[in-house]
C-alpha positions as CSV (number, residue, x, y, z in Angstrom):
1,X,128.4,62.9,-132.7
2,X,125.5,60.8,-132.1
3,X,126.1,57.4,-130.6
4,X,126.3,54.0,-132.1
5,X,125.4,50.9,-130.3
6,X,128.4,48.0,-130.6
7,X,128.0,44.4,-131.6
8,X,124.7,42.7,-130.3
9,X,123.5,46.1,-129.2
10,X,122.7,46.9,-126.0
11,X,119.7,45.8,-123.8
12,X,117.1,46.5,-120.6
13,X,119.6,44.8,-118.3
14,X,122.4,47.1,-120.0
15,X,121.3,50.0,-121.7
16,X,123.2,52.1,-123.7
17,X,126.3,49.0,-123.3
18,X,127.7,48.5,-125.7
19,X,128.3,51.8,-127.5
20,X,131.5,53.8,-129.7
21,X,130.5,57.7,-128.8
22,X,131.8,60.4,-130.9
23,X,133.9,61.9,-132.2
24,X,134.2,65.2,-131.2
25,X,136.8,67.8,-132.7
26,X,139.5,69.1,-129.8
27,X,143.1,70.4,-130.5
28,X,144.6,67.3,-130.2
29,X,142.2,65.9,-132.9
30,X,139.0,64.0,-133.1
31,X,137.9,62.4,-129.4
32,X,136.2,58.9,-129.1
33,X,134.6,56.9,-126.6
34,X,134.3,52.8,-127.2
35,X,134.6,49.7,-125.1
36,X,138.0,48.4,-124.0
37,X,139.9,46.0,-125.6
38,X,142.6,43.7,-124.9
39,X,145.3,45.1,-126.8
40,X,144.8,48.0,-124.3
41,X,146.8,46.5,-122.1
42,X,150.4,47.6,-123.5
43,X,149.3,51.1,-123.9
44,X,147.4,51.6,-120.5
45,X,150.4,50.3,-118.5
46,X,152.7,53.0,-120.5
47,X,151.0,55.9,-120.3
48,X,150.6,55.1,-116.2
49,X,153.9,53.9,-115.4
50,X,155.2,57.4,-117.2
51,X,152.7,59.7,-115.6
52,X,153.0,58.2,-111.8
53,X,153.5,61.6,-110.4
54,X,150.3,62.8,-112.0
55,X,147.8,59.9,-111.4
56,X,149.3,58.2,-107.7
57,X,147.8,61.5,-105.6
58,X,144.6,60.7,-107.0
59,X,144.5,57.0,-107.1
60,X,142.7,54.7,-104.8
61,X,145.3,53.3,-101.9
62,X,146.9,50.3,-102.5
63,X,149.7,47.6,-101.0
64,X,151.0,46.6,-104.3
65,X,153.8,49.1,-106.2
66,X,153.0,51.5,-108.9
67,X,154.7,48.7,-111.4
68,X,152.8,45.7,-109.7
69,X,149.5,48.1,-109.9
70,X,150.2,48.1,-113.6
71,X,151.1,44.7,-114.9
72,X,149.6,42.4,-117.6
73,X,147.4,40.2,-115.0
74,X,146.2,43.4,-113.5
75,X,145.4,44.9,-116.6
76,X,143.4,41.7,-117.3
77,X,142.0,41.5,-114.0
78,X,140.5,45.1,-114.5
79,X,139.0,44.5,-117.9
80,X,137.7,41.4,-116.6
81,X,135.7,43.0,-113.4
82,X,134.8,46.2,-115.9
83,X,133.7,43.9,-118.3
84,X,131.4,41.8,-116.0
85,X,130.0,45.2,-114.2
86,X,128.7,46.9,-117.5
87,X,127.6,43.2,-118.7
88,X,125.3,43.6,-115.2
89,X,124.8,47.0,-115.8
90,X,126.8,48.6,-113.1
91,X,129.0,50.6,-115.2
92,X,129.8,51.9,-118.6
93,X,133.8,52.0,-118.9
94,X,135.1,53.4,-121.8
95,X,138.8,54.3,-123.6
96,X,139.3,57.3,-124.9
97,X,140.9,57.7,-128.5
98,X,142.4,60.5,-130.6
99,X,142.7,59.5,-133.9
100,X,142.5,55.7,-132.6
101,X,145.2,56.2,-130.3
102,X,144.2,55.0,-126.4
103,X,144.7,58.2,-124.2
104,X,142.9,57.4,-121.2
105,X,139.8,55.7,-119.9
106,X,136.1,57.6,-119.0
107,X,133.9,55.2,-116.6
108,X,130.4,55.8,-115.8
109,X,130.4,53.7,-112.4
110,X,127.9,53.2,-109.2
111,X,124.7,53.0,-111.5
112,X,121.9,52.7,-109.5
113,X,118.5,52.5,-110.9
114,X,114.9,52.7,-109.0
115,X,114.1,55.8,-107.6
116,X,117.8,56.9,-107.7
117,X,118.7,56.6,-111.1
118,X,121.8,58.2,-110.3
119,X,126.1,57.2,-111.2
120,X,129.3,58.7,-111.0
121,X,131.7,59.7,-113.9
122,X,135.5,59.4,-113.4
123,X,138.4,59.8,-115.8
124,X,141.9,59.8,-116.5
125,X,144.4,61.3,-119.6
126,X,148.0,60.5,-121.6
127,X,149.9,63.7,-120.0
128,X,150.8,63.7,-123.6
129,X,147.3,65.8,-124.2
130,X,146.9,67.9,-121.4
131,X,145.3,70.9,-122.0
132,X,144.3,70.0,-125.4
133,X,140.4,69.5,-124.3
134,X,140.4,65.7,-124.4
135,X,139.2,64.7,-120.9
136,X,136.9,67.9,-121.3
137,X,135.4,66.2,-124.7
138,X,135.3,62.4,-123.4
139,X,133.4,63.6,-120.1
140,X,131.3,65.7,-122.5
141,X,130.0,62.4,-124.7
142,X,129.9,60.1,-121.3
143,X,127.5,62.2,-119.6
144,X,125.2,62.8,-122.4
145,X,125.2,59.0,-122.7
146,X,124.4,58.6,-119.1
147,X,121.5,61.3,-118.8
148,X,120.5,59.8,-122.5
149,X,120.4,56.1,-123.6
150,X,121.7,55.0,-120.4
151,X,118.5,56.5,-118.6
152,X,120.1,57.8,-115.7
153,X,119.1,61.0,-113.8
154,X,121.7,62.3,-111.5
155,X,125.4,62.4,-112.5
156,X,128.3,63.1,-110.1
157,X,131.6,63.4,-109.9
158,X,133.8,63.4,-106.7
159,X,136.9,65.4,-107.2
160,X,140.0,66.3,-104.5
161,X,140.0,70.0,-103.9
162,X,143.6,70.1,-105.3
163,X,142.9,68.3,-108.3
164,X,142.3,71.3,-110.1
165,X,142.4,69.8,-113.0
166,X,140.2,67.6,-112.8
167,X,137.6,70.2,-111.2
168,X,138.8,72.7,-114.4
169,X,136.9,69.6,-116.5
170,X,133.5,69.7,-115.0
171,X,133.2,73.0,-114.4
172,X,133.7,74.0,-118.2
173,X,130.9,71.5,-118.6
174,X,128.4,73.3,-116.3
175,X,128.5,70.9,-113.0
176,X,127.4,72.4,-110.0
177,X,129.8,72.3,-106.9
178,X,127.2,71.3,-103.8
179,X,129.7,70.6,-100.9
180,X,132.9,68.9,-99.4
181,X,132.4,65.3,-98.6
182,X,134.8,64.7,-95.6
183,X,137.3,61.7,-95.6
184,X,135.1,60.0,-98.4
185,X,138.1,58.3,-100.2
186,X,140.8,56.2,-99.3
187,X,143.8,58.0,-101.7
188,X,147.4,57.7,-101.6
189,X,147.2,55.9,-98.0
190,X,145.2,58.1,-96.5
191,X,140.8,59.3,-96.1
192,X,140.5,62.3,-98.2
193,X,138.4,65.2,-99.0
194,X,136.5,65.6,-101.8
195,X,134.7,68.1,-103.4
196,X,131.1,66.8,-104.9
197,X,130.1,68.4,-108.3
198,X,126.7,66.8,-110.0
199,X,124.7,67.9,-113.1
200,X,120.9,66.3,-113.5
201,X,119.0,65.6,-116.6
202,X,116.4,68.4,-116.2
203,X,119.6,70.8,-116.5
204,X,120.4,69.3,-119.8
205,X,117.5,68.6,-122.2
206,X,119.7,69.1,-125.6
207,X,122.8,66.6,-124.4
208,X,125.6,66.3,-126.0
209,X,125.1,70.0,-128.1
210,X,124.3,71.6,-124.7
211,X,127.3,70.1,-123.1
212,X,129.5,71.6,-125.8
213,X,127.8,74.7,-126.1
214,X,128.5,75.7,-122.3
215,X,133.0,74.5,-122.9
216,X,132.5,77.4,-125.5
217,X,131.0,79.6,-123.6
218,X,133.5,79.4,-120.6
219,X,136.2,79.6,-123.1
220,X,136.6,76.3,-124.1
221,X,136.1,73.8,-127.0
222,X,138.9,74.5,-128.8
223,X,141.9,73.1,-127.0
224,X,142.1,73.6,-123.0
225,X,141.6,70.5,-120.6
């Protein structure tokens, strides 16, 4: 489980970027983390364009059409700015395999370092793997990244309080819920709530086996989210 730094390794203006994380065992098999590639593409616009319904309440407002959202050039165009961001150290975006299959993306983003130290985590699934504890184990090995080699602090993650979901994720992962942050997003055409859940390092000093400890111990690690 531990992680392994990717070609050239990762540096003081990066750290902890490059990096493959995992795996770790769910129902739907063994979970990884590693950096994006191009041959994404094909598979990310798929699984999207097939789970609209699911994603689109969530997703940041746009004028372009679900389809338009999701072609080649846009894939390419998000690789691209993801790319350059973790290359300046301003995120750590990840896909998330089972079995080498792309399910999803996990994406440590906002890094700031000083006195703040802090990021957000956010992440998407395949419907395909629902409830088999996928987005559960890639949120898992992306935060113990973050508070680990990445040297970050403070982790958060801003979730809509009918994304249940998503909040089911965190909470089997020991986040604390510390308030509603009003008309914080622009989703779906419109400024919504969110609720803001956040775990610091202090809270974890074992990582990734501390992480995984707490899913079992709310019931979990063995096949739900």
């Amino acid at each position: 489980m531990a992680p392994t730094a990717g070609p050239g390794g990762s540096s003081s203006r990066h750290p902890g970027w490059p990096a493959r994380l995992g795996p770790v065992q769910c129902a739907a098999g063994p979970v990884e983390l590693r950096p994006l590639r191009r041959s994404d593409g094909r598979a990310w616009r798929a699984l999207r364009l097939r789970d609209r319904a699911l994603i689109e309440p969530f997703d940041a407002s746009s004028d372009l059409s679900w389809a338009d959202r999701h072609s080649g050039a846009l894939w390419r165009s998000h690789r691209f700015l993801l790319a350059g961001g973790a290359r300046r150290g301003e995120v750590v975006p990840f896909a998330i395999t089972v079995g080498d299959r792309f399910v999803g993306q996990v994406t440590l983003g906002g890094i700031q370092r000083g006195a703040l130290r802090s990021g957000w985590v956010g992440y998407w699934v395949d419907s395909a793997v629902h409830r088999q504890g996928v987005a559960t184990a890639a949120v898992a090995l992306a935060v113990a990244h973050a508070l680990g080699p990445v040297g970050l602090h403070r982790i958060e993650a801003t979730i809509a309080p009918d994304n249940l979901a998503s909040q089911a994720v965190v909470r089997h992962l020991g986040f604390r819920e510390e308030g509603l942050l009003e008309r914080y997003l622009d989703i779906a055409g419109a400024w919504r709530d969110h609720l803001l859940f956040a775990v610091t390092a202090e809270e974890l000093p074992h990582g990734l086996e501390q992480l995984l400890a707490r899913w079992r111990d709310t019931g979990g690690g063995t096949g739900r989210r």
